[in-house]
C-alpha positions as CSV (number, residue, x, y, z in Angstrom):
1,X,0.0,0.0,0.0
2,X,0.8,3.3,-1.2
3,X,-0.5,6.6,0.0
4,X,2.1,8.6,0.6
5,X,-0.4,11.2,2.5
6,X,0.8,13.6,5.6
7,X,-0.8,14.3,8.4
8,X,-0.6,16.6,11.7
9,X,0.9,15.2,14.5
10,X,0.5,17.0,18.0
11,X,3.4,15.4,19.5
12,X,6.0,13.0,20.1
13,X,7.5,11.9,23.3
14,X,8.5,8.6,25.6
15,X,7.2,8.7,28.6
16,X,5.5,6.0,31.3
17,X,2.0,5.2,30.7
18,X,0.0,6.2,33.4
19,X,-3.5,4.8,33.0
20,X,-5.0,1.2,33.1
21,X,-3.3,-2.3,33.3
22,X,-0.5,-2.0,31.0
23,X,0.6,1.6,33.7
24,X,4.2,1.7,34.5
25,X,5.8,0.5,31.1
26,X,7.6,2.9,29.0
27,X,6.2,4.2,25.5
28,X,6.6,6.4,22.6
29,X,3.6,8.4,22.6
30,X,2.3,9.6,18.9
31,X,-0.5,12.2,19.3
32,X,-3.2,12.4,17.0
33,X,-5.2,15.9,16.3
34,X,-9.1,16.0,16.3
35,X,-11.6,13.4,17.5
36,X,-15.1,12.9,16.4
37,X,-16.5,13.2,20.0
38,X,-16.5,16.4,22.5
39,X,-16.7,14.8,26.0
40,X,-17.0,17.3,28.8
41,X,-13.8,16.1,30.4
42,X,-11.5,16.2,27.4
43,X,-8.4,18.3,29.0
44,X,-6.3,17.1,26.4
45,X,-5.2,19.9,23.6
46,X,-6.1,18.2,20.4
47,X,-6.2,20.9,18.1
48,X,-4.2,21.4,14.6
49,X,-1.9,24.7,16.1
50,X,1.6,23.8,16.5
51,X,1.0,20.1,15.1
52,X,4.3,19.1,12.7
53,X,3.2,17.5,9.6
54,X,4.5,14.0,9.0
55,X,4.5,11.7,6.0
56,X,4.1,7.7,7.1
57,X,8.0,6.6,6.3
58,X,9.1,9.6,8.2
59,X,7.3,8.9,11.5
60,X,8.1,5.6,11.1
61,X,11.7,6.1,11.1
62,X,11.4,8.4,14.2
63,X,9.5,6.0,16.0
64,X,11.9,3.0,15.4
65,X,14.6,4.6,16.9
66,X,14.1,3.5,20.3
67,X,14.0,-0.1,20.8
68,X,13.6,0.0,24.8
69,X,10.0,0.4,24.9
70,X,7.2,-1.4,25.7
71,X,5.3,-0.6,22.6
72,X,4.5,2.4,20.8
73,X,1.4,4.3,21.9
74,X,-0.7,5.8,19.8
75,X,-3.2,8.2,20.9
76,X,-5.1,11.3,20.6
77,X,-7.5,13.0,19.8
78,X,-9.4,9.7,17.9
79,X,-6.4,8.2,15.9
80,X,-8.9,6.4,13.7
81,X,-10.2,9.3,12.3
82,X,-6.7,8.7,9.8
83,X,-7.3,5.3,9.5
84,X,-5.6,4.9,5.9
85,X,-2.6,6.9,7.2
86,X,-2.4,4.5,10.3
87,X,-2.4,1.3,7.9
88,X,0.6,3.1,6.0
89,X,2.6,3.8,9.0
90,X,2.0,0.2,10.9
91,X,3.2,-1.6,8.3
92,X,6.5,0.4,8.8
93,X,6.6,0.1,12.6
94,X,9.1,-2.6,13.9
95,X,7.5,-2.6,18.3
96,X,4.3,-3.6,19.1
97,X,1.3,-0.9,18.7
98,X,-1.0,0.0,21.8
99,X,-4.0,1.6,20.0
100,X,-5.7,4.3,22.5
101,X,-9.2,4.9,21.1
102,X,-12.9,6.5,21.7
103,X,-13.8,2.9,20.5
104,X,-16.9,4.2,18.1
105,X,-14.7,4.2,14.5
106,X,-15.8,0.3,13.4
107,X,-15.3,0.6,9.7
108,X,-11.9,2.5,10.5
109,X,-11.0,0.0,12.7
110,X,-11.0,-2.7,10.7
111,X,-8.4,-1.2,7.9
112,X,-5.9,-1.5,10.8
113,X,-6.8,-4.4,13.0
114,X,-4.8,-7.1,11.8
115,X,-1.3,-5.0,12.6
116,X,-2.4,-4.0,16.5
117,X,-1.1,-5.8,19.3
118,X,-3.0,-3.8,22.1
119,X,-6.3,-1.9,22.6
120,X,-7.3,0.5,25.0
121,X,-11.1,1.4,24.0
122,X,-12.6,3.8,26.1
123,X,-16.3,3.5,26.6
124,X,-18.1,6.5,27.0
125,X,-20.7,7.5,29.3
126,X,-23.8,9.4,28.1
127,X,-23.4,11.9,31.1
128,X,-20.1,13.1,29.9
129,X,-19.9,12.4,26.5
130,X,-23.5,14.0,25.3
131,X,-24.7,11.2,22.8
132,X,-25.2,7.4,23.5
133,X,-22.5,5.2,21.8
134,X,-22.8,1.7,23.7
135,X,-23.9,0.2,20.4
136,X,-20.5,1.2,18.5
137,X,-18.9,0.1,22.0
138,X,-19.9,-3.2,21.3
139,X,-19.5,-3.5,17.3
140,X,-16.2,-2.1,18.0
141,X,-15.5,-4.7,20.8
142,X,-16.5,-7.6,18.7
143,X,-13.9,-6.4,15.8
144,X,-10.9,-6.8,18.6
145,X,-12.1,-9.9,19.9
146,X,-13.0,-12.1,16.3
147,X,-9.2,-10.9,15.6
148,X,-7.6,-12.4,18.4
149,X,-6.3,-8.9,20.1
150,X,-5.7,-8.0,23.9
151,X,-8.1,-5.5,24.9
152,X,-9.3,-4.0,27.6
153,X,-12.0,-1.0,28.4
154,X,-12.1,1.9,30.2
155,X,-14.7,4.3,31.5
156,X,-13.9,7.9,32.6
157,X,-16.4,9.0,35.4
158,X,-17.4,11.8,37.9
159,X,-20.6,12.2,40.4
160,X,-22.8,12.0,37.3
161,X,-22.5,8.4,36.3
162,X,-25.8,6.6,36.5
163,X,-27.0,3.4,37.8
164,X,-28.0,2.6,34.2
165,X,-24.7,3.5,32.5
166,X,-23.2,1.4,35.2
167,X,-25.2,-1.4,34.3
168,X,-24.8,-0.9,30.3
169,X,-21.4,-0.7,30.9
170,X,-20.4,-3.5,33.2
171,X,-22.7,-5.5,31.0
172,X,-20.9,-4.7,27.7
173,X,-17.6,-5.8,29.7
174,X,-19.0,-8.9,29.9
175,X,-20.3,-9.9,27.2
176,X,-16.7,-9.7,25.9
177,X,-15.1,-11.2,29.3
178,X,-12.7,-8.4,28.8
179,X,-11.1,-6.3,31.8
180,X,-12.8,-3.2,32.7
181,X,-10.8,0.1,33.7
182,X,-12.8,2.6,36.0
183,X,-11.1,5.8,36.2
184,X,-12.2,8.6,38.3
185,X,-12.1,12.0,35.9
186,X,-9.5,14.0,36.9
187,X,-9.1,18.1,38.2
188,X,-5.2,18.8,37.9
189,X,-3.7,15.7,39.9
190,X,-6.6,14.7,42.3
191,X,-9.8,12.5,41.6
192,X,-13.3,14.8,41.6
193,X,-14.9,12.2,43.4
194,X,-13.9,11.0,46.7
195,X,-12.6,7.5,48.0
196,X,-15.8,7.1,49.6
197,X,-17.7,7.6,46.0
198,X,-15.3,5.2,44.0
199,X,-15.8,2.6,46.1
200,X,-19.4,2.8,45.9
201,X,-18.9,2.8,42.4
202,X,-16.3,0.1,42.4
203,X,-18.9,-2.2,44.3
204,X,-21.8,-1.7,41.9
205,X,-19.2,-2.6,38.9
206,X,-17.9,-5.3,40.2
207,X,-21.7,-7.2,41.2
208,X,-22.4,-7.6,37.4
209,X,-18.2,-8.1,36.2
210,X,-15.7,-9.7,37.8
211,X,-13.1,-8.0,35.9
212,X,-12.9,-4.5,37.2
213,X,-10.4,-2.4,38.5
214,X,-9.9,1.3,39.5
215,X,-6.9,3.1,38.4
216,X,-7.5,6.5,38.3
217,X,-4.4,8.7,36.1
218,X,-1.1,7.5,37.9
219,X,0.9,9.9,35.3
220,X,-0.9,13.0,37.2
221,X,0.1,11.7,40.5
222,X,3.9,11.3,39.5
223,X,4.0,14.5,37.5
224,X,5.1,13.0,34.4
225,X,3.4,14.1,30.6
């Protein structure tokens, strides 16, 4: 495959991933611009000011450099929104890719499947995302499951979660006996909810799926990007 397209990249850095099971490992980061969802508690600046345009070989080359990572993230933004620039660019990439998506892009998705090693698919809540996008959750879901990948979800919340997102989302989790990230939403480096709170939460998660887990943004807590 040929495009031979550019696109803006935000950034480029290796850090330490802070969020979900894989925290702790080291990873190139690739930023994506622009998503095709506006959640409330999007703090991340995603725009196209300052990006640095990139052809596929050349990112490639920059992101093969360094061999000691764990794998390279990337992130955004909704990277699937340049799903035929991703396919370019994978098939360049010599470390395993750790795909960080909105988990709604299912035709976009499947142009790049077959070259991701890892998927982090956040599934969003109605209360913060504004529009109801459990069905994609799933269709998405089923994509990385047929093709044999390691995924696991994760749900951003604050003190609006309801008892039925809870419900629709602990169920989706388990239809797909997959591992289920809650992750209290964040203001600078403290939770907005209190321990109290999440563990309320945690308990009504974990009665409908065993596989659940709270890790809320360990990257804020250590200071690190």
């Amino acid at each position: 495959m040929t495009i031979n397209k550019t696109v803006k990249i935000k950034e480029i850095f290796t850090s330490i991933q802070g969020e979900g099971p894989y925290v702790g490992v080291r990873q190139t980061f690739v930023r994506f611009c622009e998503c095709n969802l506006k959640c409330a508690y999007c703090d991340t600046d995603i725009t196209t000011q300052n990006a640095k345009e990139y052809g596929a070989l050349e990112l490639a080359q920059i992101i093969n450099e360094d061999k000691k990572i764990h794998s390279v993230a990337i992130t955004g933004g909704e990277p699937l929104l340049y799903a035929d620039f991703l396919e370019e660019l994978f098939e360049q990439l010599k470390l395993p890719i750790y795909l960080e998506t909105n988990a709604t892009l299912v035709s976009e998705l499947k142009k790049v499947i077959a070259y991701v090693n890892f998927v982090s698919a956040d599934i969003k809540l109605p209360s913060a995302a504004g529009s109801d996008t459990f069905e994609k959750h799933e269709e998405f879901l089923k994509v990385c499951i047929d093709n044999g990948k390691k995924v696991f979800a994760k749900v951003v919340y604050d003190n609006k979660i309801t008892d039925s997102e809870i419900i629709r989302t602990a169920n989706i989790a388990k239809k797909f006996n997959i591992l289920l990230i809650l992750q209290p939403m964040m203001k600078g480096d403290k939770p907005v909810t209190d321990a109290e709170f999440n563990e309320q939460i945690f308990n009504k998660f974990i009665k409908i799926h065993s596989k659940v887990r709270l890790i809320p943004q360990m990257h804020k807590f250590m200071g690190l990007k």
